[in-house]
PyMOL Python script that loads the backbone (N, CA, C, O; Angstrom):
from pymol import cmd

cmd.read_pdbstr("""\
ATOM      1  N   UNK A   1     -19.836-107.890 -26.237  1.00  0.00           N
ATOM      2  CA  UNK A   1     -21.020-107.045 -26.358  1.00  0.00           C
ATOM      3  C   UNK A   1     -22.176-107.666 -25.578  1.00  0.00           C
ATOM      4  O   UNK A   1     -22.063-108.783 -25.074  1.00  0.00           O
ATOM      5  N   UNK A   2     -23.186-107.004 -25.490  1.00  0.00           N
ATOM      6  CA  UNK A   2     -24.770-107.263 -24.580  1.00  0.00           C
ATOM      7  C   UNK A   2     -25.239-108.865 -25.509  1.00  0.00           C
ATOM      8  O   UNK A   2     -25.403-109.143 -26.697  1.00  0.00           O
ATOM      9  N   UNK A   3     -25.307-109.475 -24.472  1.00  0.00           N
ATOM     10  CA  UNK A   3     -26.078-111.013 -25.343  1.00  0.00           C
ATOM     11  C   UNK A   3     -27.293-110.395 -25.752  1.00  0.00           C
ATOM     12  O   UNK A   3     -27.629-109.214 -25.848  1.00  0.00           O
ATOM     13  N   UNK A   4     -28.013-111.736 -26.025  1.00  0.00           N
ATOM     14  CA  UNK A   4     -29.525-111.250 -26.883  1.00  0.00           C
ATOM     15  C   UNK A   4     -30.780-110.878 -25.477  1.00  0.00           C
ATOM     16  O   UNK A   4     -31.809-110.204 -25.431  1.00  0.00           O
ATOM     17  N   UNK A   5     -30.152-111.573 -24.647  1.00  0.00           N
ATOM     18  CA  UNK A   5     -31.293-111.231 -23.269  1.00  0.00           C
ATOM     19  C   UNK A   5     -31.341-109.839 -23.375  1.00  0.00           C
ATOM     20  O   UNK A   5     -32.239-109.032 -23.617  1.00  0.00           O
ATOM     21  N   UNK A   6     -30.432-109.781 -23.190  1.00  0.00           N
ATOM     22  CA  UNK A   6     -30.342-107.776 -22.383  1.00  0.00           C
ATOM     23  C   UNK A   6     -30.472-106.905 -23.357  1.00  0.00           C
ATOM     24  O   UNK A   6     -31.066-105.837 -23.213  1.00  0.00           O
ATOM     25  N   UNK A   7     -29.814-107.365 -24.653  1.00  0.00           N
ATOM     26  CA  UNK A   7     -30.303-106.226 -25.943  1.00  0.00           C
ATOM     27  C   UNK A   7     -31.651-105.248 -25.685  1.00  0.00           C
ATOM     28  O   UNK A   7     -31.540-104.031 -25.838  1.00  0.00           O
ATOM     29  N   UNK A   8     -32.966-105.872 -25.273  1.00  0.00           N
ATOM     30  CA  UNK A   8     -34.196-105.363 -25.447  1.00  0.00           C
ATOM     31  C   UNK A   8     -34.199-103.859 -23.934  1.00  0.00           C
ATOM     32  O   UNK A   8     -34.638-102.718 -23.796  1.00  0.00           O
ATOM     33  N   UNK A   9     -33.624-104.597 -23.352  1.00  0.00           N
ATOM     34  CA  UNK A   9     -33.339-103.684 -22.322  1.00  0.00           C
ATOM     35  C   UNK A   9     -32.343-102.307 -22.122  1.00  0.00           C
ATOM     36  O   UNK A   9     -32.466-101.409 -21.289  1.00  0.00           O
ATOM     37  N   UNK A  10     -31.402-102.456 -23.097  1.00  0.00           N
ATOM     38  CA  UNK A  10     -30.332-101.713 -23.319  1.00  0.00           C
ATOM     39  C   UNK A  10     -31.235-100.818 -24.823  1.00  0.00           C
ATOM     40  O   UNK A  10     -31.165 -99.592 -24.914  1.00  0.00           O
ATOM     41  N   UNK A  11     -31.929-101.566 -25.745  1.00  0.00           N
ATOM     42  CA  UNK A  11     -32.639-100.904 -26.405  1.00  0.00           C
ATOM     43  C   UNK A  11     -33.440 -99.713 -25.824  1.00  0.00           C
ATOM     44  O   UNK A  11     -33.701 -98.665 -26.414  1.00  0.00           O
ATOM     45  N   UNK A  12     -33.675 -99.952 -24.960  1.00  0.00           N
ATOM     46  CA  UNK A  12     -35.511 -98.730 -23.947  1.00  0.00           C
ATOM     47  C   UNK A  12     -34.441 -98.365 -23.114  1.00  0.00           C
ATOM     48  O   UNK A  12     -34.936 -97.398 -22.535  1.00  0.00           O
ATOM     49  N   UNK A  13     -33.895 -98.426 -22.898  1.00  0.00           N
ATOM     50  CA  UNK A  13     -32.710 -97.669 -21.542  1.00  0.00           C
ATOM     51  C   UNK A  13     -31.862 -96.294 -22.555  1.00  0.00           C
ATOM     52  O   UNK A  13     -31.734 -95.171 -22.067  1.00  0.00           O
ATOM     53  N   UNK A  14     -31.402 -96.602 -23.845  1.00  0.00           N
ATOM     54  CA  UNK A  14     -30.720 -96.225 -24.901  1.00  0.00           C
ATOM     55  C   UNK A  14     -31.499 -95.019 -25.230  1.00  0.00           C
ATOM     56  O   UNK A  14     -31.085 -93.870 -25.082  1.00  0.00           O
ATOM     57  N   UNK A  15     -32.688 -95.364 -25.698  1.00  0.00           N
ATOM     58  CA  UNK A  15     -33.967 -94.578 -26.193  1.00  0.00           C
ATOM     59  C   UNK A  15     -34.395 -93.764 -25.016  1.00  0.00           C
ATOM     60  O   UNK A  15     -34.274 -92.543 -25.113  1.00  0.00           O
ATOM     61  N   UNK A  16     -34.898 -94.297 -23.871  1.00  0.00           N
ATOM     62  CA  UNK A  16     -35.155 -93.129 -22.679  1.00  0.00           C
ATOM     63  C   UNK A  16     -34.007 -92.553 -23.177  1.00  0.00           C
ATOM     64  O   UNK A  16     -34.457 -91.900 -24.118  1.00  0.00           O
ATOM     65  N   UNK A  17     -32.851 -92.375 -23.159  1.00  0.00           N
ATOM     66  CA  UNK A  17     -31.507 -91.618 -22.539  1.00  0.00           C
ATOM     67  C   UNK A  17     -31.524 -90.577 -23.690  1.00  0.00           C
ATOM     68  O   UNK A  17     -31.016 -89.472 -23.497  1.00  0.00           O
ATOM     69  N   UNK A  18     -32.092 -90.893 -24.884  1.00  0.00           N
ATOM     70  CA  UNK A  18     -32.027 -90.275 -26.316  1.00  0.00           C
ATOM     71  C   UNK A  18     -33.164 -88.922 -26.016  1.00  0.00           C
ATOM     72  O   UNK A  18     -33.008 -87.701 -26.039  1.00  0.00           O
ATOM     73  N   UNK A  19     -34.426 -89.866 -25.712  1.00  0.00           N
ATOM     74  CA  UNK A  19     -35.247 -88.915 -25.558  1.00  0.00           C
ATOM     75  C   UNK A  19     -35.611 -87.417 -24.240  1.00  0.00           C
ATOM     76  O   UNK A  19     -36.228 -86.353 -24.287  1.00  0.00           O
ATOM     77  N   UNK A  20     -34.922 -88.062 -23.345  1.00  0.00           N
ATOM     78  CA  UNK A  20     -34.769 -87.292 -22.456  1.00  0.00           C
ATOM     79  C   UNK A  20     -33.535 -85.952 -22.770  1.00  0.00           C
ATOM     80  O   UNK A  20     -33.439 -84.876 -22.181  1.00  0.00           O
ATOM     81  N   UNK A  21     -32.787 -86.438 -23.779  1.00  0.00           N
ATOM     82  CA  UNK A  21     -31.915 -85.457 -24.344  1.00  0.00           C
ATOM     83  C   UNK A  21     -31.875 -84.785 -24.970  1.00  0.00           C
ATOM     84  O   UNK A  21     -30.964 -83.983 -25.176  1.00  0.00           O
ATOM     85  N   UNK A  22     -32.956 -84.911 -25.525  1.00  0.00           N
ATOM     86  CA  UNK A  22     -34.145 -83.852 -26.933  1.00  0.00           C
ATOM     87  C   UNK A  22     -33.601 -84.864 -27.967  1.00  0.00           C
ATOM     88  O   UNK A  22     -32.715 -84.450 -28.715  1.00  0.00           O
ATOM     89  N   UNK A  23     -33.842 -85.592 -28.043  1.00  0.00           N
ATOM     90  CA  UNK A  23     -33.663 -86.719 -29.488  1.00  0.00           C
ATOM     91  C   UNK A  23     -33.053 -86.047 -30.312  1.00  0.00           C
ATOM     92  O   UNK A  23     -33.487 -85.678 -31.403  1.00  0.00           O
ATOM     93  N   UNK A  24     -31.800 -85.795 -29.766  1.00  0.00           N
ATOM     94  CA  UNK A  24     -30.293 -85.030 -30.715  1.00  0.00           C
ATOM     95  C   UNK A  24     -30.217 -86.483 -32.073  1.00  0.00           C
ATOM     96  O   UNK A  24     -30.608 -87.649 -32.014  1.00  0.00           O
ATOM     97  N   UNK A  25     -29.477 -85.630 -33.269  1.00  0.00           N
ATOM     98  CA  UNK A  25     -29.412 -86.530 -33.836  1.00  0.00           C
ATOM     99  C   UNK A  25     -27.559 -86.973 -34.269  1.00  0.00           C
ATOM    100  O   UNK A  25     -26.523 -86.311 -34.213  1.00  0.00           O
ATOM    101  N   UNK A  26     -27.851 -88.336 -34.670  1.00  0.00           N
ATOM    102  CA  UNK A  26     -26.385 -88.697 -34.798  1.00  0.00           C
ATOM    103  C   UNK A  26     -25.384 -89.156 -33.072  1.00  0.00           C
ATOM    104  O   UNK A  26     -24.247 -88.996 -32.630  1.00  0.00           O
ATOM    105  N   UNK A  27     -26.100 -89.494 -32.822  1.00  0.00           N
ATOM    106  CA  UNK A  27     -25.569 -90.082 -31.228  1.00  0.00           C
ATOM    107  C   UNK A  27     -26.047 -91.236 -30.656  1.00  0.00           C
ATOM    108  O   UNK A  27     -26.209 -91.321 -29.439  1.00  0.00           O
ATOM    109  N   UNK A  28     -26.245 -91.976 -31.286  1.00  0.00           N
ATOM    110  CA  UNK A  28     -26.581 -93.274 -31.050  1.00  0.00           C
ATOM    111  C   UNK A  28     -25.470 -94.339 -30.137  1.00  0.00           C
ATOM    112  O   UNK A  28     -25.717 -94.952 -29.099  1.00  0.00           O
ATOM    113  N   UNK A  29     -24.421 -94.311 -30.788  1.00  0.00           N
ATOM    114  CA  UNK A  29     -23.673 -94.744 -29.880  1.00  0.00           C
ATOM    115  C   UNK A  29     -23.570 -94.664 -28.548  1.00  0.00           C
ATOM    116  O   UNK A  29     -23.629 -95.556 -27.701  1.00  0.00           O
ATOM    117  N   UNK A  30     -23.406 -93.476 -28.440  1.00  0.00           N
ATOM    118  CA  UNK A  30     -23.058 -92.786 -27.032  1.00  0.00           C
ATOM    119  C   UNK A  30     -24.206 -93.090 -26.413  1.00  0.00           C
ATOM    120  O   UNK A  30     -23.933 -93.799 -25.444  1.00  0.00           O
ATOM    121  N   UNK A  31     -24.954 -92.965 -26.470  1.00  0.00           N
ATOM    122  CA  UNK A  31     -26.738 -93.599 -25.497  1.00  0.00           C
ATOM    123  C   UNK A  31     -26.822 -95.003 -25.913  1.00  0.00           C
ATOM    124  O   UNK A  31     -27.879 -95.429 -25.448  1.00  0.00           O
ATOM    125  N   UNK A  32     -26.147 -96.036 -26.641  1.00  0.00           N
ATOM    126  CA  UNK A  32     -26.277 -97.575 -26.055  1.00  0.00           C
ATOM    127  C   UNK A  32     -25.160 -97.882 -25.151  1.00  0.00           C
ATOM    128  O   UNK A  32     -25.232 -98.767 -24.299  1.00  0.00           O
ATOM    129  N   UNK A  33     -24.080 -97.109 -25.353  1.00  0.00           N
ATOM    130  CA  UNK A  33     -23.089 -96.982 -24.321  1.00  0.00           C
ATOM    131  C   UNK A  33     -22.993 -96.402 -23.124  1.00  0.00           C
ATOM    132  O   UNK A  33     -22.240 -96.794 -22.232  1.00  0.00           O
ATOM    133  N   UNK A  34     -23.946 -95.197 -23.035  1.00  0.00           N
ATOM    134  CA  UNK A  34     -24.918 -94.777 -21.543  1.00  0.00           C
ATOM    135  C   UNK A  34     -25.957 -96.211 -20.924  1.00  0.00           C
ATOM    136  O   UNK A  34     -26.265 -96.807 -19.893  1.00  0.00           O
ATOM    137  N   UNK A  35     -26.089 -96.199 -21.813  1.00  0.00           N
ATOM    138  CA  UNK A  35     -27.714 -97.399 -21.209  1.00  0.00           C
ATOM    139  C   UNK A  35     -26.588 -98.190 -20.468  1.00  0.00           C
ATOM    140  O   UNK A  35     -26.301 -98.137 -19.272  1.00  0.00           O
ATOM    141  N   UNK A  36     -25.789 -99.234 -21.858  1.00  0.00           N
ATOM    142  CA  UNK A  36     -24.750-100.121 -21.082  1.00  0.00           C
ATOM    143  C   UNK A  36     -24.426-100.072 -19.601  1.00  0.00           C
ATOM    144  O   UNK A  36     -24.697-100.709 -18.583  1.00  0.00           O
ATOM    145  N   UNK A  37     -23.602 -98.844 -20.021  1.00  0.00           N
ATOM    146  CA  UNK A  37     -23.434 -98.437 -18.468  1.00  0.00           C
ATOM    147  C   UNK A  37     -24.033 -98.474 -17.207  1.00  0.00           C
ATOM    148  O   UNK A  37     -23.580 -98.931 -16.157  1.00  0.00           O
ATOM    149  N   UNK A  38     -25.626 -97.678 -17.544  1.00  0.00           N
ATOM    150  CA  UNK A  38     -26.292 -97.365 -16.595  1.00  0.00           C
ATOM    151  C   UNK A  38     -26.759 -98.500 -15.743  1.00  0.00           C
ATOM    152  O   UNK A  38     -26.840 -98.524 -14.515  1.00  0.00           O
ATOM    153  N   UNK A  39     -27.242-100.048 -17.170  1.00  0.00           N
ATOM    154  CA  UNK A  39     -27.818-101.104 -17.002  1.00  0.00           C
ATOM    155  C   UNK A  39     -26.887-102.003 -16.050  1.00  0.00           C
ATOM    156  O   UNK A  39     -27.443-102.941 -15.478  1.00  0.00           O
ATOM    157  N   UNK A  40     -25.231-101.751 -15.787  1.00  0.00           N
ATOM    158  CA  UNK A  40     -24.490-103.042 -15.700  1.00  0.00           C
ATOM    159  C   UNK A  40     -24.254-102.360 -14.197  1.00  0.00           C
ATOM    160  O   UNK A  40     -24.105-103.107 -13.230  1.00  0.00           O
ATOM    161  N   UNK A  41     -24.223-100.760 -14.024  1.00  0.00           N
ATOM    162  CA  UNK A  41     -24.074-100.404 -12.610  1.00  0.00           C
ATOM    163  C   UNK A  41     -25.334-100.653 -12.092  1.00  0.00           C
ATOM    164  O   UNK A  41     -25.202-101.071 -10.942  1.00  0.00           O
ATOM    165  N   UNK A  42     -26.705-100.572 -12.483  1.00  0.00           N
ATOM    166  CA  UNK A  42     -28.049-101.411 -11.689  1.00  0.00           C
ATOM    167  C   UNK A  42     -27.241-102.962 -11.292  1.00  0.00           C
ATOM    168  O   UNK A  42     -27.111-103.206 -10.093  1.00  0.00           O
ATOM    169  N   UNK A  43     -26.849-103.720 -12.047  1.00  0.00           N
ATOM    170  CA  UNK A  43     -26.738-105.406 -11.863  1.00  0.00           C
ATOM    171  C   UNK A  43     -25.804-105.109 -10.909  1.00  0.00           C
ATOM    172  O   UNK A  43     -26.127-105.690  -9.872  1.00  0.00           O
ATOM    173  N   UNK A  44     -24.648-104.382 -10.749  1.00  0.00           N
ATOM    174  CA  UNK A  44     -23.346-104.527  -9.781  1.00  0.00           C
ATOM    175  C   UNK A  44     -24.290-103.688  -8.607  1.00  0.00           C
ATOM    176  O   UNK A  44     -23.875-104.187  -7.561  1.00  0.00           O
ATOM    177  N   UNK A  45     -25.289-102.728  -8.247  1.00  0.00           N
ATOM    178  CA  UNK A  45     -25.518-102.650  -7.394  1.00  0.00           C
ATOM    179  C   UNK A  45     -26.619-103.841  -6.230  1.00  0.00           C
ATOM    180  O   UNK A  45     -26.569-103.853  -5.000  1.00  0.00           O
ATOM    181  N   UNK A  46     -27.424-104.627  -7.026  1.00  0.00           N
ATOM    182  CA  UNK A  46     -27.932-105.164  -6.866  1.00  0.00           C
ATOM    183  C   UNK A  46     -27.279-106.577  -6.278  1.00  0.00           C
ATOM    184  O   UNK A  46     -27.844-107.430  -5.593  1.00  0.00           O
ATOM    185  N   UNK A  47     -25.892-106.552  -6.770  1.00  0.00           N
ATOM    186  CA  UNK A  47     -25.579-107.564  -6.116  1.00  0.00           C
ATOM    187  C   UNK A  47     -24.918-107.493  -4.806  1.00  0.00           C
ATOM    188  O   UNK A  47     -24.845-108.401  -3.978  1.00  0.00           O
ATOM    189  N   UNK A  48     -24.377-106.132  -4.709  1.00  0.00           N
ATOM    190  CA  UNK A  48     -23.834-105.450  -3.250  1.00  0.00           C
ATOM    191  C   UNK A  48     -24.476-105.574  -2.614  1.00  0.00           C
ATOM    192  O   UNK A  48     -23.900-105.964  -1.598  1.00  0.00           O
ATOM    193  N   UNK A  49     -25.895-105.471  -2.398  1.00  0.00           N
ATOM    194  CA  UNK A  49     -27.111-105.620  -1.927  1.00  0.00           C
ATOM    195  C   UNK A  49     -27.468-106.705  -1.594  1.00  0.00           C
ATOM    196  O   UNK A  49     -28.036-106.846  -0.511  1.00  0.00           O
ATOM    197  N   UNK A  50     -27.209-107.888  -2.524  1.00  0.00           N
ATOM    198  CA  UNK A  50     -28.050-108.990  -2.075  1.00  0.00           C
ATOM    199  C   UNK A  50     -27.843-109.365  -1.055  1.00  0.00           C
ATOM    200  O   UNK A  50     -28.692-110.112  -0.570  1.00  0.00           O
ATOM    201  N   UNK A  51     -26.492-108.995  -0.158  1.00  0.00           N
ATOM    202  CA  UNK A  51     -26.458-110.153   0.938  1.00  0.00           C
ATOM    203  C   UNK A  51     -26.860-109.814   2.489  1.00  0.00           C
ATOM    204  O   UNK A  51     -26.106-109.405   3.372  1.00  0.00           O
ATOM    205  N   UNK A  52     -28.463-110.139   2.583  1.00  0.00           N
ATOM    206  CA  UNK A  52     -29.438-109.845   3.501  1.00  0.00           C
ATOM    207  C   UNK A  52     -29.879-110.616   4.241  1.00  0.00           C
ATOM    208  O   UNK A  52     -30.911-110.407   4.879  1.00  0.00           O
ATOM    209  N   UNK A  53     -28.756-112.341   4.360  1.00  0.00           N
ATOM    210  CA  UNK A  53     -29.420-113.524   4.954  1.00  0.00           C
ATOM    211  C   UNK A  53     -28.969-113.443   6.151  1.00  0.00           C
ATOM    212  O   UNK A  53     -28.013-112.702   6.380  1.00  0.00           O
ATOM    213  N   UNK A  54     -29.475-114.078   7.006  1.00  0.00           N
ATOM    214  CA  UNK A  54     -29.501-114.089   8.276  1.00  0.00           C
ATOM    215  C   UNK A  54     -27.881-114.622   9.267  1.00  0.00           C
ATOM    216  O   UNK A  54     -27.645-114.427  10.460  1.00  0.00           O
ATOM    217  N   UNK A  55     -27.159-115.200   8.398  1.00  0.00           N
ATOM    218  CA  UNK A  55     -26.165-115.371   8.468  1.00  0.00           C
ATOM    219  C   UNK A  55     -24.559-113.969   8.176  1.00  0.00           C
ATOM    220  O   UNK A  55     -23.478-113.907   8.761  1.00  0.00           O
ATOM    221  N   UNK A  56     -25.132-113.097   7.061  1.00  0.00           N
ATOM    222  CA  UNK A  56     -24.858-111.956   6.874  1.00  0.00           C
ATOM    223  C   UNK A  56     -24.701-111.094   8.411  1.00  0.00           C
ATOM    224  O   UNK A  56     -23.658-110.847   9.018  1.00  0.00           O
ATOM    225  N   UNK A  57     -26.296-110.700   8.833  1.00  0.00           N
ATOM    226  CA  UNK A  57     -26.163-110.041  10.058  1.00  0.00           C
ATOM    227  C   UNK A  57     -25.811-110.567  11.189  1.00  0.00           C
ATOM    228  O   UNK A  57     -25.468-109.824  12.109  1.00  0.00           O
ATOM    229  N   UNK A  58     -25.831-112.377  11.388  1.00  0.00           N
ATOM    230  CA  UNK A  58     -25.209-112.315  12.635  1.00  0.00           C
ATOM    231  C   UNK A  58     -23.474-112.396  12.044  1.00  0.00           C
ATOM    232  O   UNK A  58     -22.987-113.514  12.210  1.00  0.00           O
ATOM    233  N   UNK A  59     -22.908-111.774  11.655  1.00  0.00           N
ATOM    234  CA  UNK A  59     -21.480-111.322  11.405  1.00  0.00           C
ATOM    235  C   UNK A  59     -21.191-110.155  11.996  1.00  0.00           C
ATOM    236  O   UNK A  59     -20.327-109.900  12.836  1.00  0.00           O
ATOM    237  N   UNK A  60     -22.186-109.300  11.359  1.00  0.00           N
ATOM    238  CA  UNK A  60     -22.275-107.872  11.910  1.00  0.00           C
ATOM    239  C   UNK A  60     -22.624-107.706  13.452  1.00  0.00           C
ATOM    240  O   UNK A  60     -21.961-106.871  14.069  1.00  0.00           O
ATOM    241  N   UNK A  61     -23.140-108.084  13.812  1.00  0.00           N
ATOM    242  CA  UNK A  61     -23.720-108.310  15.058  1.00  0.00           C
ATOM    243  C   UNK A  61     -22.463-109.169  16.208  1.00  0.00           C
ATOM    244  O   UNK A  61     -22.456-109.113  17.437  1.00  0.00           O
ATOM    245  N   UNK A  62     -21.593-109.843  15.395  1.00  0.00           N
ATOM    246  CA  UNK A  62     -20.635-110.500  16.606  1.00  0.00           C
ATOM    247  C   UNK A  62     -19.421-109.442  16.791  1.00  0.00           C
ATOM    248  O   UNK A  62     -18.769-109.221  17.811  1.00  0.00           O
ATOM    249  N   UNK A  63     -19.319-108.904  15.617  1.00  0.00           N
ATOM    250  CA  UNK A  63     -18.511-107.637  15.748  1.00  0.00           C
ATOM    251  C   UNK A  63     -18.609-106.446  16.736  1.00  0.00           C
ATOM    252  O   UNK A  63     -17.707-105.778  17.242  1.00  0.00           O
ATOM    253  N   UNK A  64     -20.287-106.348  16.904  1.00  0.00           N
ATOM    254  CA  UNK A  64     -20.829-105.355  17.854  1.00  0.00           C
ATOM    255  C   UNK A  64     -20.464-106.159  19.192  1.00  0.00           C
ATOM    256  O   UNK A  64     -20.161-105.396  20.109  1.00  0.00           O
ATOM    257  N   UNK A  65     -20.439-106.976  19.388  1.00  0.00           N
ATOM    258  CA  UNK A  65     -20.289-108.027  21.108  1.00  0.00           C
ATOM    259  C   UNK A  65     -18.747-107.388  21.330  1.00  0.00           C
ATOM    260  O   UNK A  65     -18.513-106.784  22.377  1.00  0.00           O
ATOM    261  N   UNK A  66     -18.001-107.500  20.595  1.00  0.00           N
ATOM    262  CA  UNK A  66     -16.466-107.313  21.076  1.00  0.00           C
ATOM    263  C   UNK A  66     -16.034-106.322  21.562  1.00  0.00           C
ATOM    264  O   UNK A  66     -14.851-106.265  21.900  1.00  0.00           O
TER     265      UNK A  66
END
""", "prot")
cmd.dss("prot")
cmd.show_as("cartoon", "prot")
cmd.util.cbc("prot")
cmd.orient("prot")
């Protein structure tokens, strides 16, 4: 399950998702398990992303020479 870091975050991610849904009742689960979701595909995109160092593009760039 979510350690104690991320709880607070998965809490307000959970709740947006609730409230944006007309604050149905009895579905709680399913919107900490949306948030989950939503929260862990932000972290996996972010890390696809990270790699912007200068060493990165000259890779890309020796590929273009050939």
């Amino acid at each position: 399950m979510a350690n104690k870091l991320n709880e607070n975050s998965i809490r307000e991610a959970a709740y947006y998702l609730w409230q944006n849904a007309g604050c149905p009742n009895g579905n709680d689960e399913y919107f900490w398990t949306m948030a989950v979701e939503q929260l862990n595909s932000k972290s996996s995109s972010k890390k696809s992303t990270s790699c912007k160092s200068s060493s990165c593009s000259k890779k890309t760039t020796s590929k273009k020479s050939k």
